[in-house]
gemmi code that builds the backbone of each chain (N, CA, C; Angstrom):
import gemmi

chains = {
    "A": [
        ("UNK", (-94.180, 3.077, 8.833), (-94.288, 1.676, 9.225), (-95.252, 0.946, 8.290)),
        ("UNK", (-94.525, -0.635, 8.050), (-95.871, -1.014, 6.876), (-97.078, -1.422, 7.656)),
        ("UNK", (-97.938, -1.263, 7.064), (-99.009, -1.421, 8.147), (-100.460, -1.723, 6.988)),
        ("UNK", (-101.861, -2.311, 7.726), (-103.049, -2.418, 6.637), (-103.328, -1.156, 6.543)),
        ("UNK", (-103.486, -0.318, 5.317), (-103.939, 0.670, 5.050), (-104.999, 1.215, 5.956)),
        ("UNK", (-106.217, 0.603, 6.191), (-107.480, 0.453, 6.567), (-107.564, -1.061, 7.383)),
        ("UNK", (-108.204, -0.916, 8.898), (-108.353, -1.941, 9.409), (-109.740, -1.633, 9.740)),
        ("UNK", (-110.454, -2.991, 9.636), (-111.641, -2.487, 9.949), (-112.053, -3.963, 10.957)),
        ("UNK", (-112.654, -3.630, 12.173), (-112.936, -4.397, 12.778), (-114.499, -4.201, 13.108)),
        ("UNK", (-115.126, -5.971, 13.228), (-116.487, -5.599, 13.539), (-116.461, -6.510, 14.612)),
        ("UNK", (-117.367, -6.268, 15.287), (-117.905, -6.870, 16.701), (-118.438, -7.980, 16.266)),
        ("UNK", (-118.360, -9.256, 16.717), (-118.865, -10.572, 16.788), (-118.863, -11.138, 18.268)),
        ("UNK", (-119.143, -9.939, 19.253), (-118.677, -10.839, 20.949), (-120.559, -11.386, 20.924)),
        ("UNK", (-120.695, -12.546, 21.863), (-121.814, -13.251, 21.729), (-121.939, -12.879, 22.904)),
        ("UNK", (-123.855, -12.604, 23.541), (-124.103, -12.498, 25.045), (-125.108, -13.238, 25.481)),
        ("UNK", (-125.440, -14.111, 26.538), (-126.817, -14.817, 26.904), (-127.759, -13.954, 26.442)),
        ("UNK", (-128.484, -14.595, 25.618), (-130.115, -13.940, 25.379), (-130.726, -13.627, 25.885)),
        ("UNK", (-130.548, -13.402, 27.339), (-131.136, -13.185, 28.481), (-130.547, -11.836, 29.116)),
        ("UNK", (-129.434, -11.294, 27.719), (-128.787, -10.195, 28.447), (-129.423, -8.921, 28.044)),
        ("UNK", (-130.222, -8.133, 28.999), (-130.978, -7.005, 27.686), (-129.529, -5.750, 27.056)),
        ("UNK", (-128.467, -6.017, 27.404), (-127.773, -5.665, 26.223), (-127.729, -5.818, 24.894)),
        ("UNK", (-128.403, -7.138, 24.781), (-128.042, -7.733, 23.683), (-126.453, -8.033, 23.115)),
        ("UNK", (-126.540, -8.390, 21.746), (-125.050, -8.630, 21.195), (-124.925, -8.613, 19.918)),
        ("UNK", (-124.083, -8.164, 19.384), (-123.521, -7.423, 17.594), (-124.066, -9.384, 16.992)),
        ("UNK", (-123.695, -10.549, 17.861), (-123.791, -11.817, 16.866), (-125.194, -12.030, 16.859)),
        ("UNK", (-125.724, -11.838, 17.381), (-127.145, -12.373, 17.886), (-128.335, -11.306, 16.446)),
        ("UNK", (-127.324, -10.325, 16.342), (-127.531, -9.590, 15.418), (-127.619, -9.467, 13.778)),
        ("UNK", (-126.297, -10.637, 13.502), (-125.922, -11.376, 12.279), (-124.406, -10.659, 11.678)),
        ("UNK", (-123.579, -10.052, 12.970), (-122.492, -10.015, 12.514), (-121.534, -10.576, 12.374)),
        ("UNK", (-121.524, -12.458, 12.602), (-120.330, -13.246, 11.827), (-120.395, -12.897, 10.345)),
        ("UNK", (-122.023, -13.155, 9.799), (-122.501, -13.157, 8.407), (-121.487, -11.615, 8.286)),
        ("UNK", (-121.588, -10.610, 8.933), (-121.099, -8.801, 7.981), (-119.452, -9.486, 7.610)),
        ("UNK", (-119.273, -10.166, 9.308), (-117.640, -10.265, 9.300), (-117.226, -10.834, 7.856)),
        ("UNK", (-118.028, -12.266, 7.388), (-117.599, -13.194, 6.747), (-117.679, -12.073, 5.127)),
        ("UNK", (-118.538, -11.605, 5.094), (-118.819, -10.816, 3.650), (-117.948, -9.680, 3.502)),
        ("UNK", (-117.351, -8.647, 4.403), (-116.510, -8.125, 4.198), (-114.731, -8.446, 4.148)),
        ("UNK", (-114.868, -9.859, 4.463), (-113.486, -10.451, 4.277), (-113.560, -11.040, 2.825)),
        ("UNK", (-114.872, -11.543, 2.454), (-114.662, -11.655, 0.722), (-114.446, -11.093, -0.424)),
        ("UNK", (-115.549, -10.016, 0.529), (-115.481, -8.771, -0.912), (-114.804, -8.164, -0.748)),
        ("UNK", (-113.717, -7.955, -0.090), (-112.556, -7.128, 0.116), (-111.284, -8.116, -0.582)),
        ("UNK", (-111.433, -9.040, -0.295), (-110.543, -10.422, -1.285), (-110.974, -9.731, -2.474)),
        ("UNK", (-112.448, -9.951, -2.937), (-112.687, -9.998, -4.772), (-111.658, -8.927, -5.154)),
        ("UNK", (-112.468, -7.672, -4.351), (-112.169, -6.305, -4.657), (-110.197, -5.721, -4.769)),
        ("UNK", (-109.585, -6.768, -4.235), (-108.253, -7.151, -5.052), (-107.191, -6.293, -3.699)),
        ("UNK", (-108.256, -6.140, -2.350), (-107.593, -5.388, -0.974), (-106.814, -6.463, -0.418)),
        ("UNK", (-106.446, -7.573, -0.428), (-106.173, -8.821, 0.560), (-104.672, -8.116, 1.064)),
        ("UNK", (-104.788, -7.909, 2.197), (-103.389, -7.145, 3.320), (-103.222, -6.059, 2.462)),
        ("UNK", (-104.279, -5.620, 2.402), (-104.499, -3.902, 1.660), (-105.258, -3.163, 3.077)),
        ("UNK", (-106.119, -3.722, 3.215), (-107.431, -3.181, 3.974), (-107.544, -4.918, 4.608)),
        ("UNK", (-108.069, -5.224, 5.854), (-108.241, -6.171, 6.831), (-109.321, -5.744, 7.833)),
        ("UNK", (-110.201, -7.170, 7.049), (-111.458, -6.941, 8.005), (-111.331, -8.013, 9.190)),
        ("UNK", (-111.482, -7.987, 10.510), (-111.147, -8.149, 11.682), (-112.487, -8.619, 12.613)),
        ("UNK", (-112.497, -9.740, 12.935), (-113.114, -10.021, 14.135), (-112.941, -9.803, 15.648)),
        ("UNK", (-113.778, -8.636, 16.207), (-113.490, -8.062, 17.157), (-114.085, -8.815, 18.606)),
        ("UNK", (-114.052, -8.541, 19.685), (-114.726, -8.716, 20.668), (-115.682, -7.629, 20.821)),
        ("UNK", (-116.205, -7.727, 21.859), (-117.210, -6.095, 22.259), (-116.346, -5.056, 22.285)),
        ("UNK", (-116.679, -4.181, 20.981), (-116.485, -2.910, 21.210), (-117.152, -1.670, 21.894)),
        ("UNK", (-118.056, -2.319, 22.924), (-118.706, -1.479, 23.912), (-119.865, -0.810, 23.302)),
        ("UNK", (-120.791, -0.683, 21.933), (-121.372, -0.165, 21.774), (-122.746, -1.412, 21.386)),
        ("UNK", (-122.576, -1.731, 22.305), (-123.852, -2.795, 22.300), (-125.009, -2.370, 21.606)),
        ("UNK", (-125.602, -1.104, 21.650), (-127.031, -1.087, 21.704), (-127.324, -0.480, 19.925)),
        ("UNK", (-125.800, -0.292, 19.418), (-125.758, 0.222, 18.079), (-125.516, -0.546, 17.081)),
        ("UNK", (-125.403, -2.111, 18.040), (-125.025, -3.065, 17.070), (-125.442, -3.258, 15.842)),
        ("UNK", (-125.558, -4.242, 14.300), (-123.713, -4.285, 14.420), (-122.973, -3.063, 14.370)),
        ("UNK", (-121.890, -3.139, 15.213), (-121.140, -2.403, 15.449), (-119.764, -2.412, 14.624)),
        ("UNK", (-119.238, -1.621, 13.585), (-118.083, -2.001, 12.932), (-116.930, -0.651, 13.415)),
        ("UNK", (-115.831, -0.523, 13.574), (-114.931, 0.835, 13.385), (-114.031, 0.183, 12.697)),
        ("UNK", (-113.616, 1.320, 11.854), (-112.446, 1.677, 10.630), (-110.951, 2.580, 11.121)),
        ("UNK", (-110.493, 1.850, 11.867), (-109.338, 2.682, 11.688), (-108.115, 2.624, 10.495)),
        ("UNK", (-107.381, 3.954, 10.061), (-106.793, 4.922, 11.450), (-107.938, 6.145, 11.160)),
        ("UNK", (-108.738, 6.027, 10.966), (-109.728, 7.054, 11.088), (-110.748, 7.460, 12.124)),
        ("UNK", (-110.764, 6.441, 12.676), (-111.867, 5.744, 13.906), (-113.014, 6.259, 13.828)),
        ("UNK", (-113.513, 5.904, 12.352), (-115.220, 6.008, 11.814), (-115.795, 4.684, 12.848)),
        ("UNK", (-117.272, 5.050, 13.413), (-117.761, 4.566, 13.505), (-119.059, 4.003, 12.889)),
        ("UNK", (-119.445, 3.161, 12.653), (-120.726, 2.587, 11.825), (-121.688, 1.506, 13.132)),
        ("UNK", (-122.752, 1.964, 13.099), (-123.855, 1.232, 14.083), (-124.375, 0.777, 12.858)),
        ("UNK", (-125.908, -0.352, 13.333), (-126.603, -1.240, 13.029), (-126.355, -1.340, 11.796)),
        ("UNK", (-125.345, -1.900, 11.418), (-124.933, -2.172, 10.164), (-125.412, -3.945, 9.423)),
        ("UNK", (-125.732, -3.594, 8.476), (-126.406, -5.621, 7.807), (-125.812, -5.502, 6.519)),
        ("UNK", (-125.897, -6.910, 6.021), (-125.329, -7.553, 5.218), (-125.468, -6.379, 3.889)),
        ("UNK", (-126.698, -6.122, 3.786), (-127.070, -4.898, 2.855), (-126.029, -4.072, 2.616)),
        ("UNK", (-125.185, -3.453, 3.625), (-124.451, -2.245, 3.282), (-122.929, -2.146, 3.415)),
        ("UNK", (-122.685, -3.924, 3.292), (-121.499, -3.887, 3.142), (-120.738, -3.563, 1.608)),
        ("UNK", (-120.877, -3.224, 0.633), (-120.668, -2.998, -0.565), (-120.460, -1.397, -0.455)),
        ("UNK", (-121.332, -0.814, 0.439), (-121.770, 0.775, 0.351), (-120.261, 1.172, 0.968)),
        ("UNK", (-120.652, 0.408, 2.316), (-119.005, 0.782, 3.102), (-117.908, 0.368, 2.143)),
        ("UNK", (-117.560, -0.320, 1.477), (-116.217, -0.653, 1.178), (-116.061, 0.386, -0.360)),
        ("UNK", (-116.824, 0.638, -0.858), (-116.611, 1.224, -2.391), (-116.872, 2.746, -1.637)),
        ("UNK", (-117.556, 2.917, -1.387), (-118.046, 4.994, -0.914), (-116.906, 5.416, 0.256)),
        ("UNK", (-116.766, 4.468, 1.164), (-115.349, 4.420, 2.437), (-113.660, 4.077, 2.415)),
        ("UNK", (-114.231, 2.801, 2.181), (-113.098, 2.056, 2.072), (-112.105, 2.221, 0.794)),
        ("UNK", (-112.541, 2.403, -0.293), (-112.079, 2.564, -1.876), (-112.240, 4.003, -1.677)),
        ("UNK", (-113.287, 4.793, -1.562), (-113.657, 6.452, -2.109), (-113.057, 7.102, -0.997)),
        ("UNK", (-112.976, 6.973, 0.230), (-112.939, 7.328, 1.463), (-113.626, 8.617, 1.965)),
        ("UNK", (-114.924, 8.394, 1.438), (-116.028, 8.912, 1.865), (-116.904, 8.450, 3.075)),
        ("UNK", (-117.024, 8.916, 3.981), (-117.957, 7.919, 5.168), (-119.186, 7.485, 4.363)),
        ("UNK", (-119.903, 6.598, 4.874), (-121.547, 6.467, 4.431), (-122.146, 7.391, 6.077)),
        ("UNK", (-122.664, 8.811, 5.721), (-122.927, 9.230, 6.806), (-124.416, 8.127, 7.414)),
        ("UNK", (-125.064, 8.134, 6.405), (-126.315, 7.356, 7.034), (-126.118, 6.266, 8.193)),
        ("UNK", (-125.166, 5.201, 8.285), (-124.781, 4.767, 9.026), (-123.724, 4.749, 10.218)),
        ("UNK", (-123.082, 5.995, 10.518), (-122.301, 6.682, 11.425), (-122.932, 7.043, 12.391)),
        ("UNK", (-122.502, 6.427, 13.356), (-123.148, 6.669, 15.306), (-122.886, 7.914, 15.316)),
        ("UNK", (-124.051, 8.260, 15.991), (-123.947, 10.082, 16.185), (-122.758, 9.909, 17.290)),
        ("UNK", (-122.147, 10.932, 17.431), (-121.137, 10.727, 18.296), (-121.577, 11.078, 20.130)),
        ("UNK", (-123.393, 11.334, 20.423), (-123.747, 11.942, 21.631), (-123.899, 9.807, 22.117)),
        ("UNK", (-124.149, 9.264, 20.720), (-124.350, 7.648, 21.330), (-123.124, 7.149, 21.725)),
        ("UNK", (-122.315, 7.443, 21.590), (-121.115, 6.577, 21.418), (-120.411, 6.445, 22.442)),
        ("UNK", (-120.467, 5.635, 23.323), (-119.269, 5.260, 24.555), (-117.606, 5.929, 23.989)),
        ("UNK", (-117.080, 5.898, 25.074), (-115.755, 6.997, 25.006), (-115.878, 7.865, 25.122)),
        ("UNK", (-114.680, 8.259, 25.539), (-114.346, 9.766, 26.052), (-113.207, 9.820, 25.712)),
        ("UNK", (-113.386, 11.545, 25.336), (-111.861, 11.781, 23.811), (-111.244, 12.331, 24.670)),
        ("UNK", (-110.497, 12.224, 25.547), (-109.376, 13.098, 26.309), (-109.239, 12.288, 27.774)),
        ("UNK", (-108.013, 12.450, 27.988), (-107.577, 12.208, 29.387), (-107.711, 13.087, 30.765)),
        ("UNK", (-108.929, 12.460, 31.773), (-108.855, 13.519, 32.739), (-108.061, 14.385, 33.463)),
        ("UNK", (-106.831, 13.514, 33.184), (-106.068, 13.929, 33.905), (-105.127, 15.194, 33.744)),
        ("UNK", (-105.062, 15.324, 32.182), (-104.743, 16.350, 31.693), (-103.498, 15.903, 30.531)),
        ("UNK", (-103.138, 14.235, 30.969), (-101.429, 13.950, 30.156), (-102.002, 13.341, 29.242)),
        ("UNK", (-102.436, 14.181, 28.186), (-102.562, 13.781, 27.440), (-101.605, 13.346, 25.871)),
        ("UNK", (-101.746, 12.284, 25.204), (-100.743, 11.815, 24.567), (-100.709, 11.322, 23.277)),
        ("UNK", (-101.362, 12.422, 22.066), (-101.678, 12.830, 21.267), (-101.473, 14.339, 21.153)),
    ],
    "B": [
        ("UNK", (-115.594, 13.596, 16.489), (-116.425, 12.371, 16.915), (-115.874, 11.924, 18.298)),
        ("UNK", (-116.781, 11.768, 19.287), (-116.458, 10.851, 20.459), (-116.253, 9.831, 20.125)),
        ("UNK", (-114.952, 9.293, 20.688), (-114.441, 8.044, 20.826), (-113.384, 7.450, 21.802)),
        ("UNK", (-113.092, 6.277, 21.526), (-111.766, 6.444, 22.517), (-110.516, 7.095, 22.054)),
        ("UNK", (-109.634, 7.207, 23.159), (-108.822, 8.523, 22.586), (-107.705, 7.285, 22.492)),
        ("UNK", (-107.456, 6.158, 22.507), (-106.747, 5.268, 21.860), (-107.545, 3.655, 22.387)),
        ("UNK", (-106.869, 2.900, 21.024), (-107.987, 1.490, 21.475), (-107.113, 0.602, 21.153)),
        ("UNK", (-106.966, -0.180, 22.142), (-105.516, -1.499, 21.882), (-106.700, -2.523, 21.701)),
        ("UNK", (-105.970, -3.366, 20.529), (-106.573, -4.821, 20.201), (-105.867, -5.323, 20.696)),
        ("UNK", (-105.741, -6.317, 21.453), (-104.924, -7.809, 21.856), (-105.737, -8.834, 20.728)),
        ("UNK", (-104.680, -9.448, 19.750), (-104.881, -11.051, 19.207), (-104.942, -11.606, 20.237)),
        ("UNK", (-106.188, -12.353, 20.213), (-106.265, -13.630, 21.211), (-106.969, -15.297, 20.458)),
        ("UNK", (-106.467, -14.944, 18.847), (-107.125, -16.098, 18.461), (-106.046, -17.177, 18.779)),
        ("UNK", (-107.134, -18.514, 18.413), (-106.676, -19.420, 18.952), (-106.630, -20.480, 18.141)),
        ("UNK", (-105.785, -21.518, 17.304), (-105.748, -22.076, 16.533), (-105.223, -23.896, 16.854)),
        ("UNK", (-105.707, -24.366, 16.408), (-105.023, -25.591, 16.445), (-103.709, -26.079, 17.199)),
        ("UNK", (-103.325, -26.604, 18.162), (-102.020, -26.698, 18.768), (-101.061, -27.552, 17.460)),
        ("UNK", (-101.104, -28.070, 16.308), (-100.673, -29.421, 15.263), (-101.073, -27.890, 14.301)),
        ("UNK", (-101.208, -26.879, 14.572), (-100.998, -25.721, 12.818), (-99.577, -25.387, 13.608)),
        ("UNK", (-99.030, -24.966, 11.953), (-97.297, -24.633, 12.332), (-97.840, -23.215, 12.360)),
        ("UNK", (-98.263, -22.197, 11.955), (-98.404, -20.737, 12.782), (-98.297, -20.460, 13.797)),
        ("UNK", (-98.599, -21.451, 14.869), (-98.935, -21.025, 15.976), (-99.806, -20.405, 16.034)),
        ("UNK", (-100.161, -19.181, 17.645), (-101.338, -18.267, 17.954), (-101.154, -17.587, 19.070)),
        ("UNK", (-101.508, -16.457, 18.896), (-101.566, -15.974, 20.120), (-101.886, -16.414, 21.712)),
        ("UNK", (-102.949, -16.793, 21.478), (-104.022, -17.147, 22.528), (-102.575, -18.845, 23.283)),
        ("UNK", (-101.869, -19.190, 22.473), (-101.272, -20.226, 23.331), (-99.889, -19.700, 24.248)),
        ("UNK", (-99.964, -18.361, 23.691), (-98.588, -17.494, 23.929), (-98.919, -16.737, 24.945)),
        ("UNK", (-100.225, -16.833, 25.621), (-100.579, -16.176, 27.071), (-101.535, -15.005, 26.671)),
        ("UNK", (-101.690, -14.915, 25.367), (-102.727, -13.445, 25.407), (-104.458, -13.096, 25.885)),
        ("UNK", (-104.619, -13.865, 26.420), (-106.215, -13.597, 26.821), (-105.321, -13.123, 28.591)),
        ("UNK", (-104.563, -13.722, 29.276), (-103.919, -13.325, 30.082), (-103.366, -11.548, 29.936)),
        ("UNK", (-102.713, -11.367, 28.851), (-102.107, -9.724, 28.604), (-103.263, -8.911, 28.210)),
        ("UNK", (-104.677, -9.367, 27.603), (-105.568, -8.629, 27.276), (-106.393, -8.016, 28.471)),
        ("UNK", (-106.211, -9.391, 29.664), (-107.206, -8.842, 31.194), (-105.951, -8.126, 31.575)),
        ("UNK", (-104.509, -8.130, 31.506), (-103.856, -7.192, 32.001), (-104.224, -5.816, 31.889)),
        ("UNK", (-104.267, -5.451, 30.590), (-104.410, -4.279, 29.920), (-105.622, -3.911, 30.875)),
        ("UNK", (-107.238, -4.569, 30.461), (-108.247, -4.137, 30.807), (-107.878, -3.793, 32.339)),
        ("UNK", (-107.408, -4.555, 33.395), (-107.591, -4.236, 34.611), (-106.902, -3.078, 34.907)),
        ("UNK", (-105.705, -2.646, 34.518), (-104.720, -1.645, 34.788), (-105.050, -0.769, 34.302)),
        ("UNK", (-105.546, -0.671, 32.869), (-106.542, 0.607, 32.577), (-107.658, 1.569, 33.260)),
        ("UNK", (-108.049, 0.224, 34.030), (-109.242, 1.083, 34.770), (-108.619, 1.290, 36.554)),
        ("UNK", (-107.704, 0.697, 36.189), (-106.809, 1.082, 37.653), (-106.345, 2.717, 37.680)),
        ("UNK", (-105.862, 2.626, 36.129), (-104.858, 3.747, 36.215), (-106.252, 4.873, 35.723)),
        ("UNK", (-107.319, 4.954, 35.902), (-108.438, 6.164, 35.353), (-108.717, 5.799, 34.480)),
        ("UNK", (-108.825, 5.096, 33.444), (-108.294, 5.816, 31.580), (-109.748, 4.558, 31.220)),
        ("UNK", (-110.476, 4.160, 32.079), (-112.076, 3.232, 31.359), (-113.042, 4.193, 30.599)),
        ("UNK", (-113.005, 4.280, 29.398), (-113.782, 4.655, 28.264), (-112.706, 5.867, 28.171)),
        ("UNK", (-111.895, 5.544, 28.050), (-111.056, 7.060, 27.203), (-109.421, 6.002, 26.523)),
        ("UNK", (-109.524, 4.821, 27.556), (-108.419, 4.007, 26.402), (-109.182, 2.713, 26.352)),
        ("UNK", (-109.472, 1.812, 25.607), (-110.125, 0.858, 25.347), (-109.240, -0.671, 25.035)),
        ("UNK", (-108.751, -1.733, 25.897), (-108.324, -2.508, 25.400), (-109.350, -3.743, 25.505)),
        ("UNK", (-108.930, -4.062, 23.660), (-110.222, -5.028, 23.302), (-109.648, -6.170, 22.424)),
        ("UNK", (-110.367, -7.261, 22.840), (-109.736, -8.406, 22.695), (-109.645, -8.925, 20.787)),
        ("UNK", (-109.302, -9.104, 19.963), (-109.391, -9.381, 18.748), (-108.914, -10.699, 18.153)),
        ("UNK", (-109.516, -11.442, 17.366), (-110.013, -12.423, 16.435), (-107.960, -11.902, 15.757)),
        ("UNK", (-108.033, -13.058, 14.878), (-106.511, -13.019, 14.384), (-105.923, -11.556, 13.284)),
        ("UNK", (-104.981, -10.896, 14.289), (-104.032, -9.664, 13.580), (-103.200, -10.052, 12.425)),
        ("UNK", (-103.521, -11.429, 11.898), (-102.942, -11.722, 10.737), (-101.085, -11.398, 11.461)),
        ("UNK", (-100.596, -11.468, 12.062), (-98.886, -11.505, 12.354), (-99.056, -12.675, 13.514)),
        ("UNK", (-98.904, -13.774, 13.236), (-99.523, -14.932, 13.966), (-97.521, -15.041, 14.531)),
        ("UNK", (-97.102, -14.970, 13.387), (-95.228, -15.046, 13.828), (-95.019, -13.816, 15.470)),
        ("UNK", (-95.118, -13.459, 15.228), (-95.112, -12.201, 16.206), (-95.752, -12.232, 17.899)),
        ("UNK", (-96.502, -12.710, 17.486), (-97.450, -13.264, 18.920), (-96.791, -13.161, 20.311)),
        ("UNK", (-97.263, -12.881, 21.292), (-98.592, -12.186, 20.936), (-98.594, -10.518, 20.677)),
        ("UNK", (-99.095, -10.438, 19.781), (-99.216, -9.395, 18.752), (-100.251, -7.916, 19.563)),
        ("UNK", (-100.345, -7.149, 19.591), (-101.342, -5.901, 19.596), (-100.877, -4.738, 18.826)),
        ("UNK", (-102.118, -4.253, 18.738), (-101.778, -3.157, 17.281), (-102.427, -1.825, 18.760)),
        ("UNK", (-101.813, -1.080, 18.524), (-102.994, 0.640, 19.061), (-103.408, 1.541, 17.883)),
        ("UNK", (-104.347, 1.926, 17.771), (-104.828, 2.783, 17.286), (-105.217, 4.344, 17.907)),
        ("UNK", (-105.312, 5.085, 17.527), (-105.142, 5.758, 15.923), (-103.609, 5.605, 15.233)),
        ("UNK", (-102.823, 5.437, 16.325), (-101.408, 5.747, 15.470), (-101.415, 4.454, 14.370)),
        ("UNK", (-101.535, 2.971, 14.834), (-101.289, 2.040, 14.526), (-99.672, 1.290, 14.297)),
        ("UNK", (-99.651, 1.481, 16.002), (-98.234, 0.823, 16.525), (-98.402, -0.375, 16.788)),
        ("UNK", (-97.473, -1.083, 15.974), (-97.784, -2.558, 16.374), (-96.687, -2.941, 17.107)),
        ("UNK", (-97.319, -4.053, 18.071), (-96.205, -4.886, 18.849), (-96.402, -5.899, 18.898)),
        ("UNK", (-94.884, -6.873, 19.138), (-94.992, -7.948, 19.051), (-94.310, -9.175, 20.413)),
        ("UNK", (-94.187, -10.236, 20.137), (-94.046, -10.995, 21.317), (-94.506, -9.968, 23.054)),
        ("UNK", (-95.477, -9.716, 23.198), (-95.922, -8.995, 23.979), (-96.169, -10.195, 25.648)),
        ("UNK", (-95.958, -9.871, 26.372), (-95.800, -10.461, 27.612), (-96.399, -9.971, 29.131)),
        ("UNK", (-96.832, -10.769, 30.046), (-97.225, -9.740, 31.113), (-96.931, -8.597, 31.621)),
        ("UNK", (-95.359, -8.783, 31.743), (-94.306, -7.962, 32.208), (-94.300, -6.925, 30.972)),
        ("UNK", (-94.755, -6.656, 30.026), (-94.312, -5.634, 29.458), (-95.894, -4.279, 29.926)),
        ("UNK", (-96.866, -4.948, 29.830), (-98.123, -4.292, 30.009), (-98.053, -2.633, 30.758)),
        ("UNK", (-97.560, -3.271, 31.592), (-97.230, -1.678, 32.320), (-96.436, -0.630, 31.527)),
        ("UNK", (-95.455, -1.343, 31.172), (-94.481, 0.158, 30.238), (-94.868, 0.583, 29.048)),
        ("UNK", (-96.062, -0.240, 28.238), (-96.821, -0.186, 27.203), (-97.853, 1.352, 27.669)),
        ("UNK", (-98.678, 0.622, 29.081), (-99.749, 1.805, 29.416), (-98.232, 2.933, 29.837)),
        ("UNK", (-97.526, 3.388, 30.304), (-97.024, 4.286, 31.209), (-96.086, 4.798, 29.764)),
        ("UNK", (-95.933, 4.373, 29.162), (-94.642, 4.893, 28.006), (-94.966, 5.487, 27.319)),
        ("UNK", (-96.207, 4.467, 26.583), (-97.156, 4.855, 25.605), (-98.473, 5.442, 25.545)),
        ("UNK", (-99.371, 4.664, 25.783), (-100.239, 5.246, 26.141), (-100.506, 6.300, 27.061)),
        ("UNK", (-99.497, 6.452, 28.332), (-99.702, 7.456, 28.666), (-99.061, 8.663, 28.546)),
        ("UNK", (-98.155, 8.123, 28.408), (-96.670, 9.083, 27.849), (-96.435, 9.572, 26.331)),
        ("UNK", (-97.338, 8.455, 25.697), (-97.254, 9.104, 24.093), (-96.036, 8.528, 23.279)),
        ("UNK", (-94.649, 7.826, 23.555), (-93.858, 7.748, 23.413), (-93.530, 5.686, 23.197)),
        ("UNK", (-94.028, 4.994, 22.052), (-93.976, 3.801, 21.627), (-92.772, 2.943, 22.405)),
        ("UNK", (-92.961, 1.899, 22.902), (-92.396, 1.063, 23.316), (-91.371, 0.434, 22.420)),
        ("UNK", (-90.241, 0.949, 21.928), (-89.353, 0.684, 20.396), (-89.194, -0.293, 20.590)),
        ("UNK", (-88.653, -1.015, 22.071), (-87.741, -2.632, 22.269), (-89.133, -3.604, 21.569)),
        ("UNK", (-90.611, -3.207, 21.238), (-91.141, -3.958, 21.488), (-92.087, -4.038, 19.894)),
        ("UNK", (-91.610, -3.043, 19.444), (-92.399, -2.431, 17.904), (-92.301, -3.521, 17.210)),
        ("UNK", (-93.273, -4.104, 15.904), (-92.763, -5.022, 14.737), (-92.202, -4.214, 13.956)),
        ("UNK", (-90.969, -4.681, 13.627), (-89.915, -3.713, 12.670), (-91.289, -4.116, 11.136)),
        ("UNK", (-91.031, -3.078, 10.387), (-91.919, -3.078, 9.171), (-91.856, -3.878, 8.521)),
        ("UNK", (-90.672, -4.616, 7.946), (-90.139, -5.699, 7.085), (-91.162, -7.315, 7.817)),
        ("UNK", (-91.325, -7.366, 8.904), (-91.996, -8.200, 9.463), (-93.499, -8.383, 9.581)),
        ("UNK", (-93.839, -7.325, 9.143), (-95.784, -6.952, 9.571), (-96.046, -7.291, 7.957)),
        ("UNK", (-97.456, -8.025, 8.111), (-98.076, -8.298, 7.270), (-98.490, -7.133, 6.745)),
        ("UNK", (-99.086, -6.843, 5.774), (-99.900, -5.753, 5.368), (-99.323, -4.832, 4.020)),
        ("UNK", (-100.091, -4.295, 3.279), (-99.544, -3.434, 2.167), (-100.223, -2.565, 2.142)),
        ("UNK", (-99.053, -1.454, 2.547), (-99.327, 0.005, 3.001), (-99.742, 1.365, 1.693)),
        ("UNK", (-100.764, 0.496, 0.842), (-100.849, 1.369, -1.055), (-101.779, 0.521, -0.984)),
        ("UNK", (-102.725, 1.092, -2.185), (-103.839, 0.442, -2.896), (-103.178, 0.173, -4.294)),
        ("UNK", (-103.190, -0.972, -4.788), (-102.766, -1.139, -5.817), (-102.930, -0.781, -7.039)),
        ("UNK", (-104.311, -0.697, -6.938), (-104.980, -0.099, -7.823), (-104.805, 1.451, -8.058)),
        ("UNK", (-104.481, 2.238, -7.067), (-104.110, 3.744, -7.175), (-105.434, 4.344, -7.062)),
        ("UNK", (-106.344, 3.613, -6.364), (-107.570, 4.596, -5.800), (-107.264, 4.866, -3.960)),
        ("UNK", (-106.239, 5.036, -4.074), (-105.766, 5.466, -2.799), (-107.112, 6.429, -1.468)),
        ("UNK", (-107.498, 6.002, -0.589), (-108.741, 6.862, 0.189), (-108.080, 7.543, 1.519)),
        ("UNK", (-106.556, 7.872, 1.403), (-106.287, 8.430, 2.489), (-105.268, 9.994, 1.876)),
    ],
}
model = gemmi.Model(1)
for chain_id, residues in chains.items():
    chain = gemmi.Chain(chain_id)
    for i, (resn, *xyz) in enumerate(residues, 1):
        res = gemmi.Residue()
        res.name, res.seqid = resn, gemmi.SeqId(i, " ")
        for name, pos in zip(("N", "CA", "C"), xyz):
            atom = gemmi.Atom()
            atom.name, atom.element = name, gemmi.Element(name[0])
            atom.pos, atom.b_iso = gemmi.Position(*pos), 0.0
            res.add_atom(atom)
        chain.add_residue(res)
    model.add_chain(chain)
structure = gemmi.Structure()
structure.add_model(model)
structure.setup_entities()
């Protein structure tokens, strides 16, 4: 199926400042969103790889929060700094940047169905 | 890695009513996205299937659009009434909703790096 090679979505959901969740925007991830949709333009990916404005991806406290599928890397507190790292070492090399990968004991989800039907 | 063991985006952007694209979000999808969420956690599956609301899937024709991941099945003109056979077919059953797939010729996206630094 044709499909974006690489989709990568980052969290931009906004929360009252008053929420001690906090929130991925409050954080400065329109700014990650907006820079990885450029430099992925320069870098010559445009409907190669698609960077994506997400809602809450549930990992509030690791914000910014970005995942890469079809791989379903995760990346916590991610800034403007290391968007270059992700797209050339990941995205181009398809190497993770481990330094920024949520340990997986942080990470909301659960990999299997209780129930047993599972569908994978 | 813990994660979810599948994660539906619903497009729910929302664009200008006077842009000829159209949008999701006027085609009922913030409506099919609380579908998803509520029936998910009806049917068990809260933090093991994740449906999350997303900024524009770039297939604005298609609307309203959701992609699942890991496989990265996309669907299109998506509707209340379909929500259920989506979770019960697919997601739970494993087995893609075909009446409802974007045939490939239709999906945005280019499935190669052009460049031939291919990362998968």
């Amino acid at each position: 199926m044709a499909k974006f090679q690489k989709h990568v979505f980052i969290c931009v959901n906004e929360r009252d400042p008053s929420d001690p969740k906090g929130c991925c925007a409050a954080k400065g991830s329109p700014e990650v969103a907006a820079a990885f949709k450029r430099k992925l333009h320069e870098r010559g990916l445009k409907r190669v790889v698609r960077a994506n404005k997400a809602m809450c991806l549930d990992q509030c406290a690791q914000g910014v929060t970005i995942v890469v599928y079809p791989e379903a890397t995760w990346y916590g507190h991610v800034t403007l700094d290391d968007v270059d790292e992700i797209i050339e070492q990941h995205i181009v090399g398809g190497r993770p940047v481990e330094r920024l990968v949520i340990p997986p004991e942080k990470l909301t989800g659960i990999d299997a169905v209780p129930d047993g039907s599972r569908s994978r």
